[in-house]
N, CA, C and O of each residue as an XYZ file, in Angstrom:
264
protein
N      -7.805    -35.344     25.419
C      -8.522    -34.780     24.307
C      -8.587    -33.274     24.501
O      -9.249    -32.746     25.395
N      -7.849    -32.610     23.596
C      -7.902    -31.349     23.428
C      -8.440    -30.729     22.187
O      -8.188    -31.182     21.070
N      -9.371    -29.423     22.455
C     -10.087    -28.957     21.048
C      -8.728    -27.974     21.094
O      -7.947    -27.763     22.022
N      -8.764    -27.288     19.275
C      -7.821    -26.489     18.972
C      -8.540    -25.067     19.734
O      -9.687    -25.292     20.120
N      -8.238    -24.219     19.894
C      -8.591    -23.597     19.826
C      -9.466    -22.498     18.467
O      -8.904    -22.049     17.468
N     -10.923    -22.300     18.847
C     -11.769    -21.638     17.917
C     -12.774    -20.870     18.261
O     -13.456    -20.804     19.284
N     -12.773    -20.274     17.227
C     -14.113    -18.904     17.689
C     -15.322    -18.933     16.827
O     -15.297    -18.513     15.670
N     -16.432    -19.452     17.420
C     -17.898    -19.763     16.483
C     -18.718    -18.947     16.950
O     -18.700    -18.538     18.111
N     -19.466    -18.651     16.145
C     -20.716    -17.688     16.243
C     -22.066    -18.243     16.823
O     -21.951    -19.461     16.958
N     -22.768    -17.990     17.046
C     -24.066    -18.432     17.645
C     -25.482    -18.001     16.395
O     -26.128    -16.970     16.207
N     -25.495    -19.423     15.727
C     -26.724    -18.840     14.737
C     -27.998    -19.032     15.633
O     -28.742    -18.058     15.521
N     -28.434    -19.909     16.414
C     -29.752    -19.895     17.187
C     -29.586    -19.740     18.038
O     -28.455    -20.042     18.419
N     -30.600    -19.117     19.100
C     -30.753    -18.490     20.455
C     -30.701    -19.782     21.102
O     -31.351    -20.709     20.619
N     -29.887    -19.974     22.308
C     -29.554    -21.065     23.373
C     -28.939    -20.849     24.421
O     -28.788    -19.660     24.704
N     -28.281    -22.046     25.512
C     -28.178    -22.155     26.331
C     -26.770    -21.999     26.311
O     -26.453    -22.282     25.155
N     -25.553    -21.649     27.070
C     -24.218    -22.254     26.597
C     -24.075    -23.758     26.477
O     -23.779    -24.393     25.465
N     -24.382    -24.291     27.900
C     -24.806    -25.237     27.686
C     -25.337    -26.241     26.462
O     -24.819    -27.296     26.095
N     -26.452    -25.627     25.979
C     -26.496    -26.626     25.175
C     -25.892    -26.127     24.044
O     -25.629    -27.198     23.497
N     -25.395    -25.104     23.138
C     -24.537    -25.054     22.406
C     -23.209    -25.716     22.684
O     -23.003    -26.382     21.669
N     -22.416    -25.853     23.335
C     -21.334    -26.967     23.921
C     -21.880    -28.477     23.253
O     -21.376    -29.277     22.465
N     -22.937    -28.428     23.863
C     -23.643    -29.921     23.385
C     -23.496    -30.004     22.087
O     -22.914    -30.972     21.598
N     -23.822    -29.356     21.593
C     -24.114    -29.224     19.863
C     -22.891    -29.413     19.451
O     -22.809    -29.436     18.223
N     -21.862    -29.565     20.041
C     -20.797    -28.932     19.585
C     -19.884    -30.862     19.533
O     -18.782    -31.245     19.140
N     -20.572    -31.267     19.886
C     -20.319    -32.836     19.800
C     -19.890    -33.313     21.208
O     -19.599    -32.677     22.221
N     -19.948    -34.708     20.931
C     -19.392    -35.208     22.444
C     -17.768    -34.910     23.214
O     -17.540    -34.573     24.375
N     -17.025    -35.115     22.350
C     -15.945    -34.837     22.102
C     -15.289    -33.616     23.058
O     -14.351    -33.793     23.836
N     -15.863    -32.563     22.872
C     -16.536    -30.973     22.879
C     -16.688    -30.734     24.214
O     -15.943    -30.061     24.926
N     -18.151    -31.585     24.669
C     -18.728    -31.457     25.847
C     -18.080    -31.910     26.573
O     -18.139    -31.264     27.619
N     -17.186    -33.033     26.663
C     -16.684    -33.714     27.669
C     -15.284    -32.906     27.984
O     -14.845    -33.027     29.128
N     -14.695    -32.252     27.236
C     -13.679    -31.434     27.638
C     -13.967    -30.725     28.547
O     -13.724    -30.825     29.749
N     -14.818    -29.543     27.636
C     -15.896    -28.580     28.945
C     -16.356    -29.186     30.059
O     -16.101    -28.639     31.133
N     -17.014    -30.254     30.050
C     -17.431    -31.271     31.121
C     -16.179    -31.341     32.342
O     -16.297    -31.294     33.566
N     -15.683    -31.394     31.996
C     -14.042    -31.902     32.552
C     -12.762    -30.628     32.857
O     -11.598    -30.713     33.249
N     -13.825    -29.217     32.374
C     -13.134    -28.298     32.877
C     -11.547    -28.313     32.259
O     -10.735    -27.884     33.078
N     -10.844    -28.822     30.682
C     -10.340    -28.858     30.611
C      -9.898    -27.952     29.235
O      -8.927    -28.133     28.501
N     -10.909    -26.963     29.157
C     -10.962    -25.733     28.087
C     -11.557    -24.569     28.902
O     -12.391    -24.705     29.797
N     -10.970    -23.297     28.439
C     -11.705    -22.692     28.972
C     -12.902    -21.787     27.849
O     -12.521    -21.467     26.723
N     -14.279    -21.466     28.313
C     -15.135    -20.754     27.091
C     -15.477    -19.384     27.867
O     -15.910    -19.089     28.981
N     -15.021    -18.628     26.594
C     -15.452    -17.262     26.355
C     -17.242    -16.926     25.890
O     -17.711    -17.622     24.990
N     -17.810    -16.246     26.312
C     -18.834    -15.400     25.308
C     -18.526    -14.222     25.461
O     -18.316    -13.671     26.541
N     -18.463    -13.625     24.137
C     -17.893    -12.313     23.525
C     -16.889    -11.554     24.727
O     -16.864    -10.499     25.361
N     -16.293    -12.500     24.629
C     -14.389    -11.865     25.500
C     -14.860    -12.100     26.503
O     -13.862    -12.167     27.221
N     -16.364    -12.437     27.620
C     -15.980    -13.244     28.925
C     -16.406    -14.669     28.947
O     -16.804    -15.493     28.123
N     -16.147    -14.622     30.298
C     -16.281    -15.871     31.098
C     -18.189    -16.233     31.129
O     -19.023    -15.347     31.314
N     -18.490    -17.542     30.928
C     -19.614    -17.501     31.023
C     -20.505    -18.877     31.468
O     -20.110    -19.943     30.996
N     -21.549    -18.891     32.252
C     -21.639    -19.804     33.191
C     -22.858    -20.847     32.203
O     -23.511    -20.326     31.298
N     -22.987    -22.169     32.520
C     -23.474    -22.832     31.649
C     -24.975    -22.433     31.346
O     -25.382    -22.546     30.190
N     -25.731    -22.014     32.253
C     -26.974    -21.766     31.704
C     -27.147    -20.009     30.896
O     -28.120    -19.552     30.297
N     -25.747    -19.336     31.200
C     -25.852    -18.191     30.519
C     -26.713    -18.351     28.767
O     -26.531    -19.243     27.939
N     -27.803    -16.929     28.652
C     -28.129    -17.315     27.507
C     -27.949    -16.478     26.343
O     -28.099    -15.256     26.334
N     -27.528    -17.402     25.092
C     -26.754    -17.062     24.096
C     -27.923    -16.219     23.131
O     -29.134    -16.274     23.343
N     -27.342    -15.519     22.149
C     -28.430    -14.755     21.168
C     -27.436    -15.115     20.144
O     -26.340    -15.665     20.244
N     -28.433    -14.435     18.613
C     -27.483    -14.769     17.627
C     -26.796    -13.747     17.562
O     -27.095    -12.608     17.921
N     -25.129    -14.420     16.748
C     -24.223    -13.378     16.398
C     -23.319    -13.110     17.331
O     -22.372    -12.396     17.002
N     -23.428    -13.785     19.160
C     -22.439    -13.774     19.633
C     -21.618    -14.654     19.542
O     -21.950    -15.724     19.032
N     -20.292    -14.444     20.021
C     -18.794    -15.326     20.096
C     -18.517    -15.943     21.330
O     -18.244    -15.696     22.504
N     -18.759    -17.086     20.334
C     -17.896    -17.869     21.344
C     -16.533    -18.555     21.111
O     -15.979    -19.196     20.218
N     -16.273    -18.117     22.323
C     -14.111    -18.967     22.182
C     -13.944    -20.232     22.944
O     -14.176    -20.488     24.126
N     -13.355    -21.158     21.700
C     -13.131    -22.224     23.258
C     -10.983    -22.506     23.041
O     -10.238    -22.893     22.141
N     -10.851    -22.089     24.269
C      -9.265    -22.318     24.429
C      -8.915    -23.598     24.945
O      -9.758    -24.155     25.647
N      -8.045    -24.056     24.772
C      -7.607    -25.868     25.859
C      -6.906    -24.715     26.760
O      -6.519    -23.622     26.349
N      -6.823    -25.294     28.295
C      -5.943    -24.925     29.221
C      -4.600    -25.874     29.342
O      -4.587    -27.046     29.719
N      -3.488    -25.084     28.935
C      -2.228    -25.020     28.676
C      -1.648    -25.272     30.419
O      -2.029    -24.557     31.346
N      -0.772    -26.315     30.557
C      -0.198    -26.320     31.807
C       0.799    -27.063     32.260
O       0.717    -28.194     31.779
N       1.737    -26.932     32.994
C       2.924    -27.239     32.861
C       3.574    -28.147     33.967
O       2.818    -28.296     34.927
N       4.530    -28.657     34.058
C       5.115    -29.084     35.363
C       6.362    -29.104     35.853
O       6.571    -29.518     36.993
C-alpha cells in the first residue's frame, strides 16, 4: 500500500502524529511502517513534532529498487 504522493495543509493545530491519524488508516499504517517519507514545510519531522495552521505537509512513498 502506497499513498500517491501529496501536499496538505494543516487547518487545526496538532500533533504530526495525530494528523497522520486523521489521515485514515490506510495512511497511518504506511507511516507506521516507515514506508513514506513526511515532510513539514520542506523538513523532516518527528511524530510528536507540533503542527500550526497553514503548514505543509508532504507525504512521498519511498521508491526502491533491486
Amino acid at each position: 500500500m502506497f499513498p500517491s504522493p501529496q501536499t496538505l495543509i494543516v487547518e487545526k493545530p496538532s500533533t504530526l502524529r495525530d494528523f497522520i491519524k486523521g489521515l485514515g488508516p490506510e495512511i497511518w499504517y504506511a507511516y507506521d511502517q516507515r514506508v513514506i517519507v513526511v515532510l513539514v514545510n520542506g523538513e523532516g519531522g518527528w511524530p510528536s513534532k507540533p503542527l500550526k495552521i497553514g503548514d505543509r505537509v508532504a507525504l512521498f512513498p519511498i521508491v526502491s529498487g533491486g
